[in-house]
FIKOLZA-1660 file (N, C-alpha, C; in steps of 0.1 Angstrom, whole numbers, plus 5000, padded with zeros to 4 digits):
% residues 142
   i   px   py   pz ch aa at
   1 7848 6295 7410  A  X  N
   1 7838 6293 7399  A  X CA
   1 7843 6301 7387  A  X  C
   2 7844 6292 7371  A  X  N
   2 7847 6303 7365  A  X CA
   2 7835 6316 7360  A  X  C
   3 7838 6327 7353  A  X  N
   3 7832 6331 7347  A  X CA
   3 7817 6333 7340  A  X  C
   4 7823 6321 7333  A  X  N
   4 7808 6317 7323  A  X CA
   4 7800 6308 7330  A  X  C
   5 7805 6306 7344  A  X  N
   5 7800 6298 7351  A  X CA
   5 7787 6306 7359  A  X  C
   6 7794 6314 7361  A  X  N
   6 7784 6331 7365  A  X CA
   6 7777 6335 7358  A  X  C
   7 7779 6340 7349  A  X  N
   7 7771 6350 7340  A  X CA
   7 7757 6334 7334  A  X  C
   8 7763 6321 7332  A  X  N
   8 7752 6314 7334  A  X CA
   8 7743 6312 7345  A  X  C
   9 7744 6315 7356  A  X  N
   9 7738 6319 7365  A  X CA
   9 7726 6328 7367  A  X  C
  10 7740 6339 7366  A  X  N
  10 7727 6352 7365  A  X CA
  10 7717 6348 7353  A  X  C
  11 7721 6342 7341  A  X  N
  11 7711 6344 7329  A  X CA
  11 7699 6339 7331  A  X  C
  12 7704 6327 7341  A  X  N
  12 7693 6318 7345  A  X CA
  12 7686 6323 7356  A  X  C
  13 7690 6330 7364  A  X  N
  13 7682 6342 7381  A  X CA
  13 7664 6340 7381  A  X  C
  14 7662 6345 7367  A  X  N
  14 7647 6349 7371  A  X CA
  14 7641 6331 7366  A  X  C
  15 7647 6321 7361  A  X  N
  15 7639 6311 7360  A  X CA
  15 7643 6302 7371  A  X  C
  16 7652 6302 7381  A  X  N
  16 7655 6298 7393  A  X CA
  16 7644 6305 7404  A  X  C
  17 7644 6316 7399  A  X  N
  17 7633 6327 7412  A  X CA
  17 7619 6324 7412  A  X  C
  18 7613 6320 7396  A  X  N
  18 7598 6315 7393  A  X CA
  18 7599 6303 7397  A  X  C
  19 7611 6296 7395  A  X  N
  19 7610 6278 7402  A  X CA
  19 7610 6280 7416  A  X  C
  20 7613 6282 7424  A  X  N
  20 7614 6288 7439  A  X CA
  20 7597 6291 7444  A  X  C
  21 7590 6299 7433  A  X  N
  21 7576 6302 7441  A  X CA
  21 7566 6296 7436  A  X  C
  22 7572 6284 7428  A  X  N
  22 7561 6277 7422  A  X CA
  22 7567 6259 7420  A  X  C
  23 7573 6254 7428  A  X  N
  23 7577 6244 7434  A  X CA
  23 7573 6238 7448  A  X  C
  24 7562 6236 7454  A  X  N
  24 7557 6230 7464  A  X CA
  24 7554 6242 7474  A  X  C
  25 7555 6244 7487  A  X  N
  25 7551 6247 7500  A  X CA
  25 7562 6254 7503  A  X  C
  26 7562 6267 7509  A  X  N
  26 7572 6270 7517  A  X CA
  26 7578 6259 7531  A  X  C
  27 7571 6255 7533  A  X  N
  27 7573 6246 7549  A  X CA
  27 7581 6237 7539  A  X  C
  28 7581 6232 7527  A  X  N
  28 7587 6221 7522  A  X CA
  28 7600 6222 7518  A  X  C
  29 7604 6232 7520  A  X  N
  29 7621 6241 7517  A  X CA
  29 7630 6235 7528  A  X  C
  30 7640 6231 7518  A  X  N
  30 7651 6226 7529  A  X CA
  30 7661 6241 7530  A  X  C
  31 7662 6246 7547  A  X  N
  31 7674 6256 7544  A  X CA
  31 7685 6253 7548  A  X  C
  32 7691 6236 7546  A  X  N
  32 7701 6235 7554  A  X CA
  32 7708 6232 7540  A  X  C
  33 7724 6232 7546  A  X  N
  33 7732 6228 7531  A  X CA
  33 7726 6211 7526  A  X  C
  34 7727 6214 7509  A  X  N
  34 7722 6205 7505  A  X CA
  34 7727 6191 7502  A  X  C
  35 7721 6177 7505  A  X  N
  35 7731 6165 7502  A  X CA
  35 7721 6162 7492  A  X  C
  36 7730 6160 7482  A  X  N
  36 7723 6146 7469  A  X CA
  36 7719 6138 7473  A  X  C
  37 7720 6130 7482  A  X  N
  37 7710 6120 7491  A  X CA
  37 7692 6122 7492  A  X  C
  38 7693 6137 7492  A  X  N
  38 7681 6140 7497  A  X CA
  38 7674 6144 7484  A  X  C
  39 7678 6141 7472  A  X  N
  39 7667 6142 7458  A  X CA
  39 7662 6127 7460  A  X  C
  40 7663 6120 7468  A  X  N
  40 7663 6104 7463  A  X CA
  40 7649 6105 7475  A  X  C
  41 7649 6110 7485  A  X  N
  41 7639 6108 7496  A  X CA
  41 7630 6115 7490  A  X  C
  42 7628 6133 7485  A  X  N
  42 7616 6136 7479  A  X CA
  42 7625 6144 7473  A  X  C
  43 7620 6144 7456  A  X  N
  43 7622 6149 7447  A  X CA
  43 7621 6166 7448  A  X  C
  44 7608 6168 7445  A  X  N
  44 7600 6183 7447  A  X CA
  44 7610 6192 7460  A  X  C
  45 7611 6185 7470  A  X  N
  45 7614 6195 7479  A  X CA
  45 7630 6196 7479  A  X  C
  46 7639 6192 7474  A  X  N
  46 7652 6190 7468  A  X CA
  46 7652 6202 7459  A  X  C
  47 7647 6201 7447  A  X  N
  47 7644 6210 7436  A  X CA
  47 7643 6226 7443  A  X  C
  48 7630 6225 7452  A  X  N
  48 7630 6240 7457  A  X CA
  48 7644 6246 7466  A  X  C
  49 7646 6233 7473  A  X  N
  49 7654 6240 7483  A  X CA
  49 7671 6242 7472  A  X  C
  50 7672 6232 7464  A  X  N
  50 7684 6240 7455  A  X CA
  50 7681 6250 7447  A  X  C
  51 7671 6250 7441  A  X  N
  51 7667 6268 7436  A  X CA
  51 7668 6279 7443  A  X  C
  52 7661 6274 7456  A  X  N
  52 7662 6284 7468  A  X CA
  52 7675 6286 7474  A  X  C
  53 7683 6279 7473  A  X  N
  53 7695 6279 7478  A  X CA
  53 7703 6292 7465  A  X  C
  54 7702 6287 7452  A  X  N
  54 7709 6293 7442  A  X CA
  54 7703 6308 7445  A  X  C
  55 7693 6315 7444  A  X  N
  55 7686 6324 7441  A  X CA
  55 7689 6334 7455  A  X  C
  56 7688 6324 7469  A  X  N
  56 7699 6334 7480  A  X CA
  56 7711 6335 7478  A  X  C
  57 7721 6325 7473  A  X  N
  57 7730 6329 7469  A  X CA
  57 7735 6344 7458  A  X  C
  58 7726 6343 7449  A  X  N
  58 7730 6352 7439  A  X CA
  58 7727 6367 7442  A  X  C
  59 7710 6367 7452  A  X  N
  59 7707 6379 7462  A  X CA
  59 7717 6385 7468  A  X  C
  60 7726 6375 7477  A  X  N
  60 7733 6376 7490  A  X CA
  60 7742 6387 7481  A  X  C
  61 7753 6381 7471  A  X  N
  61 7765 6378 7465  A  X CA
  61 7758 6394 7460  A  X  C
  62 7749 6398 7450  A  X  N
  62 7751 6410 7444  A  X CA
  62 7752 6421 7454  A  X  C
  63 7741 6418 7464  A  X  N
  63 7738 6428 7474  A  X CA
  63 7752 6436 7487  A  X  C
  64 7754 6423 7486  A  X  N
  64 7765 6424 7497  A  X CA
  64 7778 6425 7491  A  X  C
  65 7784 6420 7481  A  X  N
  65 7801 6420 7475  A  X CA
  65 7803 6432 7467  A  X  C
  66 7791 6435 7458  A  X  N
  66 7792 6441 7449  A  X CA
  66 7788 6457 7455  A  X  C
  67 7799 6469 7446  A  X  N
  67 7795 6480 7449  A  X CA
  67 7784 6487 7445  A  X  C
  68 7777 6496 7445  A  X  N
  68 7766 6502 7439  A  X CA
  68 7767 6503 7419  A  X  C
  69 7776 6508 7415  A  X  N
  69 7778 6507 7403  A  X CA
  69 7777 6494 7397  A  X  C
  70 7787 6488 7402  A  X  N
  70 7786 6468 7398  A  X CA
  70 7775 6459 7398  A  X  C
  71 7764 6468 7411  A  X  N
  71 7752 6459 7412  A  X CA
  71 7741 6468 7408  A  X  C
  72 7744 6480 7401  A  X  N
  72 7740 6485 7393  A  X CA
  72 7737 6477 7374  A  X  C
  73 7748 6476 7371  A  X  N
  73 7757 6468 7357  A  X CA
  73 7747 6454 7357  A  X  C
  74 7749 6450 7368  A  X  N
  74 7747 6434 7371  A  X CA
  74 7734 6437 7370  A  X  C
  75 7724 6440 7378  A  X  N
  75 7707 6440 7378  A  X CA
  75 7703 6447 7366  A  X  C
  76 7707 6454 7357  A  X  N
  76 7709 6460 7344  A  X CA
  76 7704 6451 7332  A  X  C
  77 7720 6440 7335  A  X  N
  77 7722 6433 7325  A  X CA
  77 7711 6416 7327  A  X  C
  78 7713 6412 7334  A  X  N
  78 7712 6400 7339  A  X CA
  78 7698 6399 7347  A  X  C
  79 7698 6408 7358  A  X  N
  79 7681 6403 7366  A  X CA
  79 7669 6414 7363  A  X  C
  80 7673 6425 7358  A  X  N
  80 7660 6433 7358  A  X CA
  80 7649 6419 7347  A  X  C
  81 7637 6423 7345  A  X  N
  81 7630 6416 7338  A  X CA
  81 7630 6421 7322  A  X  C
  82 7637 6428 7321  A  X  N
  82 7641 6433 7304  A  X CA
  82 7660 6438 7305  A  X  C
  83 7664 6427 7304  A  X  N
  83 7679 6429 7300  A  X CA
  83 7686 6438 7289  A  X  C
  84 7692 6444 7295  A  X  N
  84 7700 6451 7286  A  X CA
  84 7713 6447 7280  A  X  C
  85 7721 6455 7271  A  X  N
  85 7737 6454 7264  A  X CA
  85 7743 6460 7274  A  X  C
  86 7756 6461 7274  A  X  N
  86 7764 6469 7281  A  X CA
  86 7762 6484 7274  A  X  C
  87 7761 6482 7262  A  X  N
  87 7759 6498 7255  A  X CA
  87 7748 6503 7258  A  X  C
  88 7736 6500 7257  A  X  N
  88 7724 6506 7265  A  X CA
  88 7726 6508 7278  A  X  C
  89 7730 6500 7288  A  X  N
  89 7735 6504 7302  A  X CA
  89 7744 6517 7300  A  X  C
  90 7754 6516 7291  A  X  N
  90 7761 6529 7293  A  X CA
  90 7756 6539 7288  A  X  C
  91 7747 6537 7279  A  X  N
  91 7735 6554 7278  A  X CA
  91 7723 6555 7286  A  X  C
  92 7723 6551 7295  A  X  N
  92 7713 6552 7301  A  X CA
  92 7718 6559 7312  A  X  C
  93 7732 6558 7318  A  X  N
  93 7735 6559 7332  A  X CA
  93 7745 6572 7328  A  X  C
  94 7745 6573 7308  A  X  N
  94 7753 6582 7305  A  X CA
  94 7768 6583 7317  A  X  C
  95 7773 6572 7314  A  X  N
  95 7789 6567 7313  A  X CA
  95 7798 6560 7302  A  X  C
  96 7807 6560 7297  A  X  N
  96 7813 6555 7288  A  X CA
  96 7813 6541 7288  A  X  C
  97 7811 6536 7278  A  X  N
  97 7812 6519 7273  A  X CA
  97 7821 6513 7279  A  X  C
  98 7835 6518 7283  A  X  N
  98 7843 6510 7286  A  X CA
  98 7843 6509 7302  A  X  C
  99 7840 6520 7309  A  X  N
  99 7835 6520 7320  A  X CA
  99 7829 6514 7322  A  X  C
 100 7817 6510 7321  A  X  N
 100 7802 6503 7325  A  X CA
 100 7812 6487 7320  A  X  C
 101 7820 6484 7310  A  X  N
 101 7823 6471 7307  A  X CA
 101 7836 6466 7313  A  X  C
 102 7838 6479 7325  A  X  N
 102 7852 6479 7333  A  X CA
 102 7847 6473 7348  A  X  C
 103 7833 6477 7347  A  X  N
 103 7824 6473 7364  A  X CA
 103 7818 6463 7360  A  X  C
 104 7813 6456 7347  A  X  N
 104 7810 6443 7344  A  X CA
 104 7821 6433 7350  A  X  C
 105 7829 6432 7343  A  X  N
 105 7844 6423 7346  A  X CA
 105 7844 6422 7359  A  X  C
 106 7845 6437 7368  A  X  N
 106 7848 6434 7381  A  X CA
 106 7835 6426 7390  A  X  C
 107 7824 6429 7384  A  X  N
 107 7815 6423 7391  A  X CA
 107 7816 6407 7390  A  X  C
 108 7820 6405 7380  A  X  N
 108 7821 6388 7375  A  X CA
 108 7826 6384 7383  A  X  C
 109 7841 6394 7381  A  X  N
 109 7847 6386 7387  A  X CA
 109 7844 6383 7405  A  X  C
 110 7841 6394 7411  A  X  N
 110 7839 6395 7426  A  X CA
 110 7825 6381 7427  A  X  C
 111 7818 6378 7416  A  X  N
 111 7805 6369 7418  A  X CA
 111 7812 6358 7420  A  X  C
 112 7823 6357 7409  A  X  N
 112 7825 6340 7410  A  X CA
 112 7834 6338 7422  A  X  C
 113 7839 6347 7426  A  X  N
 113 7844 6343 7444  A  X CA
 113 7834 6340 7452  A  X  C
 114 7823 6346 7454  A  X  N
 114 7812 6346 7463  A  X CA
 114 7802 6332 7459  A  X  C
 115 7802 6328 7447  A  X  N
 115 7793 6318 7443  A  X CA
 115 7795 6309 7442  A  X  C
 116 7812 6305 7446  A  X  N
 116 7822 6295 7443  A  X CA
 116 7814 6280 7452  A  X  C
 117 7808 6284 7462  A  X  N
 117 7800 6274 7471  A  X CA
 117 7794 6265 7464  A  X  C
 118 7783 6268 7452  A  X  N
 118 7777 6265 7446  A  X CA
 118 7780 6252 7437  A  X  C
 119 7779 6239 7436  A  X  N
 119 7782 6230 7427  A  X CA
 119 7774 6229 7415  A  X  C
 120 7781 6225 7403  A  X  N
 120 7770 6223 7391  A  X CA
 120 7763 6215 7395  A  X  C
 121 7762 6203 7404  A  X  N
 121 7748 6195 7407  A  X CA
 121 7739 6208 7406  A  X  C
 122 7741 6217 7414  A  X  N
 122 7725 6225 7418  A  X CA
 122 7725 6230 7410  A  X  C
 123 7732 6239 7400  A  X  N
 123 7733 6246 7387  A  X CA
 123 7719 6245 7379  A  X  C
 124 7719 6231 7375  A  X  N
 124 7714 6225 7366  A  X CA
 124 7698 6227 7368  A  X  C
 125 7695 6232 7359  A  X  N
 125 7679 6236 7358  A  X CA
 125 7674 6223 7349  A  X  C
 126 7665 6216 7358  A  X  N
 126 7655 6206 7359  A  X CA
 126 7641 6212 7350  A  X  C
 127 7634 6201 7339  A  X  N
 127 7621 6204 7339  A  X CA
 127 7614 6198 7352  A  X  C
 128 7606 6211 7357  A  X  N
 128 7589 6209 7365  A  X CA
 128 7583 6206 7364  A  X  C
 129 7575 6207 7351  A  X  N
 129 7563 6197 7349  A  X CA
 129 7558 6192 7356  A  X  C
 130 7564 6182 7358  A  X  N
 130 7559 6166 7366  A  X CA
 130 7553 6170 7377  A  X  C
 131 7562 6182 7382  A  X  N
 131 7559 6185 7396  A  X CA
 131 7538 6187 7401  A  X  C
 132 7539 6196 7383  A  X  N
 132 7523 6199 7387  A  X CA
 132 7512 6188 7382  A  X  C
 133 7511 6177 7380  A  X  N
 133 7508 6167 7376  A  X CA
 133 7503 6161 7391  A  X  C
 134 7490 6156 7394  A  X  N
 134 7487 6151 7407  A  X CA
 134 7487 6141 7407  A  X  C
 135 7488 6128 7397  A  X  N
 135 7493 6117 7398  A  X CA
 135 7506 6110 7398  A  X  C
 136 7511 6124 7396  A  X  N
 136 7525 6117 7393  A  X CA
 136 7536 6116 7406  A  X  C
 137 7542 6102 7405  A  X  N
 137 7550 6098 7416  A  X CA
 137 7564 6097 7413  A  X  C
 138 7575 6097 7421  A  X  N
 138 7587 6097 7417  A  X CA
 138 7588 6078 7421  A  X  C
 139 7599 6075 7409  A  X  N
 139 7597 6061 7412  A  X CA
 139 7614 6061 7408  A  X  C
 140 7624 6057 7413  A  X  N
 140 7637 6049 7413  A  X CA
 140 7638 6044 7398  A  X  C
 141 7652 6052 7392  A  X  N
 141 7651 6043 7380  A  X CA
 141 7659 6029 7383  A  X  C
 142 7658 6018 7373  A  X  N
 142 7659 6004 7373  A  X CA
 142 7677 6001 7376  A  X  C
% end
């Protein structure tokens, strides 16, 4: 996966993570690998289980690949709920700018090995809406 392929990811984390707990039922989650086949049977529960799918991935991937400093940088920049610069990360943790933007890089780079699973089908953040709408049905386009 490249890069910007990543750091789009992460930017997107917490609106994949609100889609996840406000997309249908937990029982409605697919946790098996995902086929495009199966947005065509039920819309909604496609949606959650590729959100849910993206959002364990990106969990798994910081937690587990990345070292403490890296997934430090990374939850800093990208997932806390008030994002920071690299420059504010580096005074906060009082380390040098180039350091903190030396564990950025590596973090990226170490994500897009681990996230590489991930296809832009599921990438792609969908409007909801519809979802909360109680008349509304999925209907085959023409």
């Amino acid at each position: 996966m490249e890069h910007n392929q990543v750091t789009r990811l992460l930017k997107n984390y917490r609106s994949y993570r609100y889609a996840v707990q406000n997309c249908g039922k937990d029982d409605d989650a697919i946790r098996l690998p995902l086929v495009i086949s199966e947005r065509k049977k039920n819309p909604d529960s496609w949606d959650r289980a590729r959100y849910n799918r993206i959002v364990n991935m990106i969990d798994g991937a910081v937690n587990y690949v990345l070292n403490d400093d890296q997934r430090s940088v990374i939850m800093r920049k990208y997932l806390d709920r008030n994002p920071m610069t690299i420059g504010e990360i580096s005074n906060v943790i009082h380390k040098d700018r180039t350091t903190v933007g030396r564990w950025h890089t590596q973090a990226i780079r170490r994500l897009s090995i681990a996230l590489d699973p991930l296809t832009e089908d599921e990438e792609e953040i969908n409007n909801l809406d519809h979802m909360f709408d109680p008349n509304w049905r999925h209907v085959e386009p023409a």
